[in-house]
C-alpha positions as CSV (number, residue, x, y, z in Angstrom):
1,X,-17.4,24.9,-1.7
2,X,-17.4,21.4,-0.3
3,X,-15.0,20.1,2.5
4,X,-12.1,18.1,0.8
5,X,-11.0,14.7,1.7
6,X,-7.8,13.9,3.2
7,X,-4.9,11.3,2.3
8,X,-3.3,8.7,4.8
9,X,-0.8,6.8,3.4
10,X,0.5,4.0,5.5
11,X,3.8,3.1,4.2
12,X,7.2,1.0,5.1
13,X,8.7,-2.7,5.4
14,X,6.5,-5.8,5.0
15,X,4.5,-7.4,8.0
16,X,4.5,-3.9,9.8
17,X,1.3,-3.1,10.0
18,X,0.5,-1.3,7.0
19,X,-3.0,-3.4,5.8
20,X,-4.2,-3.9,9.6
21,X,-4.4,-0.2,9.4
22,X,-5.7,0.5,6.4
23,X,-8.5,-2.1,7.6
24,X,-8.9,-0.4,11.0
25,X,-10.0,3.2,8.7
26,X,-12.1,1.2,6.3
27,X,-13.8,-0.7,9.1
28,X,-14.4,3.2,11.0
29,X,-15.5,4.9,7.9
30,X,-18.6,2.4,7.8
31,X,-20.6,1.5,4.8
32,X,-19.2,4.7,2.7
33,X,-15.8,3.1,2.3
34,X,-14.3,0.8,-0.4
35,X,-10.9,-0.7,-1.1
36,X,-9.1,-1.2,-4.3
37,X,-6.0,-3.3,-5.0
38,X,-3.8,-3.4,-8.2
39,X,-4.9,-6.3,-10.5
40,X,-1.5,-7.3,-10.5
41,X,-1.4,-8.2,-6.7
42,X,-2.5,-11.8,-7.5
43,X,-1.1,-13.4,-3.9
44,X,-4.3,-13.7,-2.3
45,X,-8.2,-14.3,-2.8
46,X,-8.9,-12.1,-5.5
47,X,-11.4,-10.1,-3.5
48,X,-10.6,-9.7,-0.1
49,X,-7.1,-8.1,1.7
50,X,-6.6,-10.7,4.7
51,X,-3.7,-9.2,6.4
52,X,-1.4,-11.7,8.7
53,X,-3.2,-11.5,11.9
54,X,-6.4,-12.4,10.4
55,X,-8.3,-9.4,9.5
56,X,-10.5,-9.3,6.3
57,X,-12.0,-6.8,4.2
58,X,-13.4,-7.2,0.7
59,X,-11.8,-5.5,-2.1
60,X,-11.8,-4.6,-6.1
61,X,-9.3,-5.5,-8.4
62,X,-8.4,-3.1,-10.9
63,X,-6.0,-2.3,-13.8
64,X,-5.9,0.8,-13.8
65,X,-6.2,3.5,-10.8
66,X,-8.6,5.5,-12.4
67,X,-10.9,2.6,-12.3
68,X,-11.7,3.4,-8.7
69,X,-13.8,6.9,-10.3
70,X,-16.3,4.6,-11.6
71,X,-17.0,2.9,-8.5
72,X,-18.0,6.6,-6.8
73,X,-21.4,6.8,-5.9
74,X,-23.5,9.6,-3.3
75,X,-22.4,8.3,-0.4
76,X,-18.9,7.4,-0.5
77,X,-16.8,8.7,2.0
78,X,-14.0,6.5,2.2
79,X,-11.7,4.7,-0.4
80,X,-9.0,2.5,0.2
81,X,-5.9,1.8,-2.2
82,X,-4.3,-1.1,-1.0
83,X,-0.7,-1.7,-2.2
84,X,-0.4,1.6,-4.3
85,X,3.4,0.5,-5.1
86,X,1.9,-1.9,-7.5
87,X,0.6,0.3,-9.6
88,X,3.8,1.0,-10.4
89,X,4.1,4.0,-12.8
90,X,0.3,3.9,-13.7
91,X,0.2,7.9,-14.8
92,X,-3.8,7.4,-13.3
93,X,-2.9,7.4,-9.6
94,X,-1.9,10.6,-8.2
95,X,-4.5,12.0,-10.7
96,X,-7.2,9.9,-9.2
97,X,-6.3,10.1,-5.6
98,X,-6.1,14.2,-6.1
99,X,-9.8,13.8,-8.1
100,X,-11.3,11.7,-5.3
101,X,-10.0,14.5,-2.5
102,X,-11.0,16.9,-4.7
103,X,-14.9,15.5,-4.2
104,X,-14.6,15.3,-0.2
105,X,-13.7,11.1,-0.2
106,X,-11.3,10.5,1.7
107,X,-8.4,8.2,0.7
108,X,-6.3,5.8,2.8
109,X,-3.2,4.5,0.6
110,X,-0.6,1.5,1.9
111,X,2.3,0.6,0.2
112,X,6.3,-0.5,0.2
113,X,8.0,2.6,0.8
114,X,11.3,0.8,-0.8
115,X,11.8,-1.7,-3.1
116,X,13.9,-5.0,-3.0
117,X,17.2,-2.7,-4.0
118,X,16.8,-0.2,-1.2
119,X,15.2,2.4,-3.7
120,X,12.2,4.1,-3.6
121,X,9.2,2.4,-4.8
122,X,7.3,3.6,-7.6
123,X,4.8,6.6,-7.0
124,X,4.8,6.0,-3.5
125,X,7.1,9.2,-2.7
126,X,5.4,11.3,-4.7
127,X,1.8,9.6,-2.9
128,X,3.5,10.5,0.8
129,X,4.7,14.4,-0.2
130,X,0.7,15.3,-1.0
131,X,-0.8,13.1,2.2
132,X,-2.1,14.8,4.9
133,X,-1.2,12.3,7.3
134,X,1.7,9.6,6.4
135,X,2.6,7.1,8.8
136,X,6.1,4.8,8.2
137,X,5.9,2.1,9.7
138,X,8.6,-0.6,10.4
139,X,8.4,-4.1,12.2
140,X,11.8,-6.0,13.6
141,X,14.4,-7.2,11.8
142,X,15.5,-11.6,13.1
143,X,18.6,-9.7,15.2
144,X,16.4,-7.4,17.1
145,X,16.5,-3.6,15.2
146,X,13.9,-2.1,13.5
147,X,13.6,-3.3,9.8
148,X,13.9,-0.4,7.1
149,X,14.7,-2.6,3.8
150,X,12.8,-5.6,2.3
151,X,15.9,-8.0,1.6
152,X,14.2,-10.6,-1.4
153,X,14.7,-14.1,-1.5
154,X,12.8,-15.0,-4.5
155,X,14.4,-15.6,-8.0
156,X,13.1,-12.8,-9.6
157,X,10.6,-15.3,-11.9
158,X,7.3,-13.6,-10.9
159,X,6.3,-10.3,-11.3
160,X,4.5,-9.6,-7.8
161,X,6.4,-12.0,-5.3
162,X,4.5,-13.5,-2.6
163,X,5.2,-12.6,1.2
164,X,7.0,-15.5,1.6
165,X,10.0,-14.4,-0.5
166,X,10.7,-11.5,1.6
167,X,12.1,-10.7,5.2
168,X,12.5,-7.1,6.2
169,X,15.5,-6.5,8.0
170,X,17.6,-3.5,9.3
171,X,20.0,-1.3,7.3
172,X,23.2,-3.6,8.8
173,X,21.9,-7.2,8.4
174,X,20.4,-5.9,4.9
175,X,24.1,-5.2,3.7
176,X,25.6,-8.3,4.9
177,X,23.0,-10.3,2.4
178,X,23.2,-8.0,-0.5
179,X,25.9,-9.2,-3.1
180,X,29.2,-7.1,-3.5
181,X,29.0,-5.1,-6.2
């Protein structure tokens, strides 16, 4: 029986981190890795992540997760999903990331952990419970604290927002902006 891969899912706030290290394992894993985003993520080049301090990786668009399968080859060792939470409630994923273990790649997943409510974002849950390795990671909120929520300052008009339209910020600052119910 062949060794199975592992799953790393790098999850949390915006600007914490989470592409940087998705990058950082791509770059490591040498010419047997490859990254996938959600066709959907339209805020950047189409084919490259470029995360905000700079770093760059080349990456395929797809619509669907199960996509990725076609791209496998001999000597892949590595894939890369970034921004899983887009996929939103493709039924492919989990099926796909459990497939490409299954065949000894292993997979390195980043992702919102909440969405602009508070709630938990799409599959990514469900993604972190079957990792092998999950790492939450949080940046600051403007008052100091560690950020756990995504407060939105868009109008709601586009269906993936760009970074701009978001600020993470901490549990108390996050309530004082969210609207009375």
């Amino acid at each position: 029986m062949s060794k199975h891969g592992e799953l790393t899912v790098f999850w949390g706030t915006m600007f914490a981190g989470k592409s940087t290290n998705l990058i950082t394992n791509l770059k490591e894993a040498g010419a047997g890795a490859i990254c996938f985003k959600p066709y959907s993520d339209n805020r950047d080049e189409p084919n490259v992540i470029r995360t905000h301090d700079g770093l760059m990786y080349p990456v395929t668009r797809v619509k669907k997760a199960s996509e990725i399968l076609l791209h496998v080859n001999p000597g892949l060792t590595t894939v890369g999903i970034e921004e899983a939470s887009l996929f939103y409630e493709d039924p492919t994923l989990i099926p796909t990331i459990q497939t490409l273990r299954e065949i000894g790649v292993n997979v390195v997943v980043t992702g919102l952990d909440m969405d602009r409510h508070g709630v938990p974002f799409s599959q990514m849950p469900s993604i972190a419970a079957i990792a092998d390795n999950c790492f939450k990671l949080r940046t600051r909120c403007s008052c100091g604290e560690f950020a756990s929520l995504n407060y939105y300052r868009g109008d709601g008009s586009t269906f993936v927002a760009r970074d701009d339209m978001y600020e993470p910020m901490c549990r108390t600052c996050f309530s004082k902006q969210k609207p009375s119910l």
